[in-house]
N, C-alpha and C positions, 0 to 999 in steps of 0.2 A: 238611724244609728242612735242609742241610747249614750250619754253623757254624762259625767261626774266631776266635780268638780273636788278637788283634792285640797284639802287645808292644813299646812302642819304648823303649831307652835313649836318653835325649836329654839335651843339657845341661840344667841346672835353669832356667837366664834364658830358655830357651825353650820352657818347661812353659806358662806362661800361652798364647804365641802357637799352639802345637800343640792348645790346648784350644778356643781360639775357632776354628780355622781348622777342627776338626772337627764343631765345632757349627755352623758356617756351610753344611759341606756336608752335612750333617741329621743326626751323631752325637752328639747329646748327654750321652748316658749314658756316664762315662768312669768307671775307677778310677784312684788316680794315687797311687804313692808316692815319698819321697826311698831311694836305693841307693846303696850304695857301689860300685867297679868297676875296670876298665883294659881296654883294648883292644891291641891288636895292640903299641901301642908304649911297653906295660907302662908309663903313667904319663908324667911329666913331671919332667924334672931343671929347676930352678931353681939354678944356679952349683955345689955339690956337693949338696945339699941331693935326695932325690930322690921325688915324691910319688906314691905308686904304687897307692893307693884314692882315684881321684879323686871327688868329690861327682858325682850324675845322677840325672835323673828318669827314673823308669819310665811309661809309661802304658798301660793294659789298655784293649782294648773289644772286645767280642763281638760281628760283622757278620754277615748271611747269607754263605752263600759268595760270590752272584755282588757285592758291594760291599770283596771284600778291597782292589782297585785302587784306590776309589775313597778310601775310610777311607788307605792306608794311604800313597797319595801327597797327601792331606793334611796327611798328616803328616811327608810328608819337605819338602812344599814351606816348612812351617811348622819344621821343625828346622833345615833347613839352614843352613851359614854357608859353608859350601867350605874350610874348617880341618879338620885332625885334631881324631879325636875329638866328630863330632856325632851318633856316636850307631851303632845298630841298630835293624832293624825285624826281630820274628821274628812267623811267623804258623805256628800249629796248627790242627788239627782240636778241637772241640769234642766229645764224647760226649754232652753231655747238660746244659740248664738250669734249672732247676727256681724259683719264685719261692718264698720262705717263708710269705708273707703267704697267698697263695692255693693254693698247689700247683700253680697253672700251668703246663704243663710249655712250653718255648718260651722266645725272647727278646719 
């Protein structure tokens, strides 16, 4: 089985809604950290003031390959706002899972 591993930057107020919306379409198993970042429009001026490591959440999860679409417009339907700045979704190939508990090798 070939594997991906799913990365989105998202705003952080919409870290809870990307987490239920992919637990709704059967991915539970998420990791999830706060990041700092900017995108394309290097940040955000407030009057001179200019903040250019905006706050964002990341979220991981590791799909078979044929569910990258499903996982991963999930989660755009649960990020989105249609503002700058909601985000990226990057997806890789996996190498290899392994569980610690059992040795299991797999998701």
């Amino acid at each position: 089985n070939e594997m991906k591993m799913i990365r989105a930057i998202i705003r952080p107020e919409k870290e809870e809604d990307v987490i239920k919306e992919l637990e709704t379409a059967g991915f539970p198993s998420v990791t999830k950290m706060d990041v700092f970042g900017r995108g394309k429009q290097k940040g955000i001026q407030v009057g001179t003031a200019v903040y250019d490591e905006l706050a964002k959440s990341m979220i991981m999860v590791v799909v078979d390959d044929a569910m990258v679409d499903k996982a991963s417009g999930a989660i755009a339907l649960a990020a989105k706002t249609g503002n700058y700045g909601d985000g990226k979704i990057f997806v890789s190939p996996v190498e290899m899972v392994s569980t610690i508990r059992t040795g299991k090798m797999g998701i």
